[in-house]
N, C-alpha and C positions, 0 to 999 in steps of 0.2 A: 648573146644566145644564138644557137644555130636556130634554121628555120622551122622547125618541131616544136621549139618553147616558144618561139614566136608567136606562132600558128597557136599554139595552146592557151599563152598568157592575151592573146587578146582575147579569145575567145571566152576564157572563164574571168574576166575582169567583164570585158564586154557583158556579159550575160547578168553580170550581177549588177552591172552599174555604165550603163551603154557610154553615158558622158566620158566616162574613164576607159574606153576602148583601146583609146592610139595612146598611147605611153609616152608620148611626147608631152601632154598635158598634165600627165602627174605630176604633183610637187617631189616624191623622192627620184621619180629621172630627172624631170629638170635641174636639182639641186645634186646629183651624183652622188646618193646617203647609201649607205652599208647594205647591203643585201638586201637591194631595191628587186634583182632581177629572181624569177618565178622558179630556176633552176637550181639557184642557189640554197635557195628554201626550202626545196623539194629534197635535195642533197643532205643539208643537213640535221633535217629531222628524220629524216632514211640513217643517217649515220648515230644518232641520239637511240632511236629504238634498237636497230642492230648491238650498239655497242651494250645498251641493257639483255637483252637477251643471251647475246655470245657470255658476260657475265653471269647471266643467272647458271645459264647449263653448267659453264667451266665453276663455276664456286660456291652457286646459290644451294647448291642440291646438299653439300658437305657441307656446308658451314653452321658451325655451333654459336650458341650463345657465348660471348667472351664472357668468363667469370669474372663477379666484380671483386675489385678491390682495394685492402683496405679498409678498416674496421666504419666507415660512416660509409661506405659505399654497399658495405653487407646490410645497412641498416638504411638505406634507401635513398641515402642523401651523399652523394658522393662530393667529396671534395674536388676545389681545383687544379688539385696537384693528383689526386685517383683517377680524374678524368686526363691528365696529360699521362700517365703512366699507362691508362687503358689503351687513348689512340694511338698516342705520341705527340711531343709537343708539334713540331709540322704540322699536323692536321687539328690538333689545335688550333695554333696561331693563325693559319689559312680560315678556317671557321667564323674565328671572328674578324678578321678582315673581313673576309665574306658577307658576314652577316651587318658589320659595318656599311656597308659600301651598299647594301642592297636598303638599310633603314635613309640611308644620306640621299639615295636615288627616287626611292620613293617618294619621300617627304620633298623634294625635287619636283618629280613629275604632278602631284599635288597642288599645290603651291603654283607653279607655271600655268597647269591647268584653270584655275580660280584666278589669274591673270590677267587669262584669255578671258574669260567666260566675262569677266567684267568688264574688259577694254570692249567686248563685241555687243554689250549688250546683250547679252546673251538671257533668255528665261530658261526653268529647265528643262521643257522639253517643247519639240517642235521650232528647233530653230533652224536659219538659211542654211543651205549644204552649199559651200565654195571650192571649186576646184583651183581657182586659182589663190587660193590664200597660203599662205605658208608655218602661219605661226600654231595651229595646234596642230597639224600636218608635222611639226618637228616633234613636238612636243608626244604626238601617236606613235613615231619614228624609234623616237627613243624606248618608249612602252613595249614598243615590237620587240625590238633589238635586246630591252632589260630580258624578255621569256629568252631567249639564249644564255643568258645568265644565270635565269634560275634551272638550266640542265646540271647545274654545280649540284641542288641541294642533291639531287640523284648520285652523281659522283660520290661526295660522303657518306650519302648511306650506304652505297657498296664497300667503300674504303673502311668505313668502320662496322661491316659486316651485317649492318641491319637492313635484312631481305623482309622482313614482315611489315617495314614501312613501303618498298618498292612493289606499292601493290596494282593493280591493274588502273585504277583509281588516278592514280599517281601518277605512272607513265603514260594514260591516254590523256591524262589532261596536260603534261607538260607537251608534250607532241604535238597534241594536234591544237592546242591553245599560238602555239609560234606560228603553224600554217592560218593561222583564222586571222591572224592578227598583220601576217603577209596581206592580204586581201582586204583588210580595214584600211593598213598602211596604203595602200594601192588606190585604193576606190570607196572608200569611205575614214574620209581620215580630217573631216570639219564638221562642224553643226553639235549635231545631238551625241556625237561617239564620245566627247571629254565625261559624258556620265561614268561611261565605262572607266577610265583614267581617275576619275577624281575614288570611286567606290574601290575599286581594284587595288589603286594605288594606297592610299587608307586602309585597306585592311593588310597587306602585307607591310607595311608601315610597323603597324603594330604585333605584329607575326612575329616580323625580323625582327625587332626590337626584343622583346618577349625572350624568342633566342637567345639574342645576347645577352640579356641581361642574367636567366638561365646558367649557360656558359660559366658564367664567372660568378656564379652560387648569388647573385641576387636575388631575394623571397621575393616573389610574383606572388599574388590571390589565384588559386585554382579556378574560380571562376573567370579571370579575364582568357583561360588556355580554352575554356567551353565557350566563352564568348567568340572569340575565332570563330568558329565553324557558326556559330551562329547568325553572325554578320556575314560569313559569305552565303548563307543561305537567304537572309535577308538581301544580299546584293544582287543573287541572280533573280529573286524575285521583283525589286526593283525595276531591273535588266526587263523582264518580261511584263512588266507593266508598262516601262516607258516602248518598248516595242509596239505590245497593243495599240496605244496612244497615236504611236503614227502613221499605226496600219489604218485604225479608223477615221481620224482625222484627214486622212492625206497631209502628213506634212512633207516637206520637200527634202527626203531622206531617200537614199536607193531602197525601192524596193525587197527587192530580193534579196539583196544582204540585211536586211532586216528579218525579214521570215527566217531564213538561214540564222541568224545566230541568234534566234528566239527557238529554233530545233533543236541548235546546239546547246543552248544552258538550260534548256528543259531537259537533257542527258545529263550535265551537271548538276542541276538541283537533285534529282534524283539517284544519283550517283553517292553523292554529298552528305542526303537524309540516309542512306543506308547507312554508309560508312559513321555519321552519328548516331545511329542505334545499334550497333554492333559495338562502340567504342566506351556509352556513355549511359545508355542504357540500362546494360546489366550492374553497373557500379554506384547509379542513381536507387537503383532498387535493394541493393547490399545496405546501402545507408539509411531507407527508410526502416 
């Protein structure tokens, strides 16, 4: 990094978590892990919003609903040979790779998490913050790195032309969730964050799964799709009680990135709760 991000990444690491200042003593510089440095981060979620925008103006404005078809896709249930005629098989087959690879990582990150927490002794909340430990520092590393991956589900929703899912909701939380998690990775990346990992990772767990199984016309229960949102409302509320916890307590957690991403998932919870009474609401009440 030239001396601009230099000057910047200590400063705003510094500020949120003084121990983690000199970057020599993080686990992803010491270890040389993927889009460790603060400009990179910065790049490419500047490139992730730009590229949705430059998309909306050039397509979003003209584009129609693709007609379905297929006689069980006019009846609501599309087969899986209607849905590879609608996208095309490619975006198909990428889909479920995708959707594959994002249940396998998941259930991964999970799993390793629950690893840690047991090898360290871990309770659930209020435990030591180590800078120099390495193993949920990989494990957070990974987490980081997976919200680059999830800039894909954005990708298909453009590619198969549904702009009413690309909604503001959507994009500010893929965006700025990768910058937030740059700074976890950075300066809070041991102790009490594998909650984040274990909850986070669990419910897209069962998202992506969900997806795929979707996909390939396997019957889900409508309520596990409402369940989703339910448990991430339940997780950020979680998120904001184990924060409280260590604001009042003093546990030996940073500060500041503590308040800070107890600002940030108070935007999300309520972000969240609209977006489920606009979706879930009016069709809970159709049914009464």
């Amino acid at each position: 990094m030239n001396a601009l991000w230099t000057q910047l990444d200590a400063d705003l690491v510094g500020f949120f978590n003084p121990l983690a200042k000199d970057p020599a003593v993080r686990a992803p510089v010491r270890n040389a892990w993927p889009l460790q440095r603060l400009d990179h981060a910065v790049y490419i979620a500047a490139a992730y919003v730009t590229f949705v925008v430059a998309c909306k103006l050039a397509f979003g404005r003209s584009a129609k609903a693709a007609p379905a078809t297929g006689e069980a896709a006019a009846k609501g249930k599309a087969s899986v040979a209607d849905k590879i005629n609608k996208d095309g098989l490619i975006v198909f087959l990428a889909m479920a790779v995708y959707n594959s690879t994002q249940v396998a990582l998941c259930g991964w990150m999970v799993y390793s998490s629950i690893v840690e927490y047991k090898r360290r002794e871990w309770v659930p909340v209020c435990n030591a913050y180590n800078l120099a430990e390495d193993g949920m520092a990989f494990i957070l590393h990974i987490f980081y790195l997976s919200k680059v991956l999830d800039f894909a589900d954005t990708v298909f929703m453009i590619v198969k032309g549904n702009w009413r899912q690309v909604s503001f909701l959507h994009v500010y939380h893929h965006a700025t969730i990768f910058l937030i998690y740059w700074l976890n990775a950075n300066a809070f990346y041991d102790g009490d964050i594998f909650l984040t990992v274990v909850l986070n990772g669990a419910i897209h767990f069962i998202m992506y799964g969900y997806y795929l199984a979707t996909s390939f016309n396997i019957s889900v229960p409508m309520f596990i799709k409402k369940s989703i949102t339910n448990a991430q409302l339940i997780q950020f509320c979680c998120m904001e009680t184990q924060g409280a916890y260590i604001l009042f307590f003093g546990c030996n957690s940073p500060r500041n990135i503590i308040i800070m991403y107890m600002a940030y998932i108070s935007t999300m919870l309520a972000l969240f709760m609209n977006f489920k009474s606009k979706n879930y609401a009016g069709k809970d009440k159709k049914k009464q």
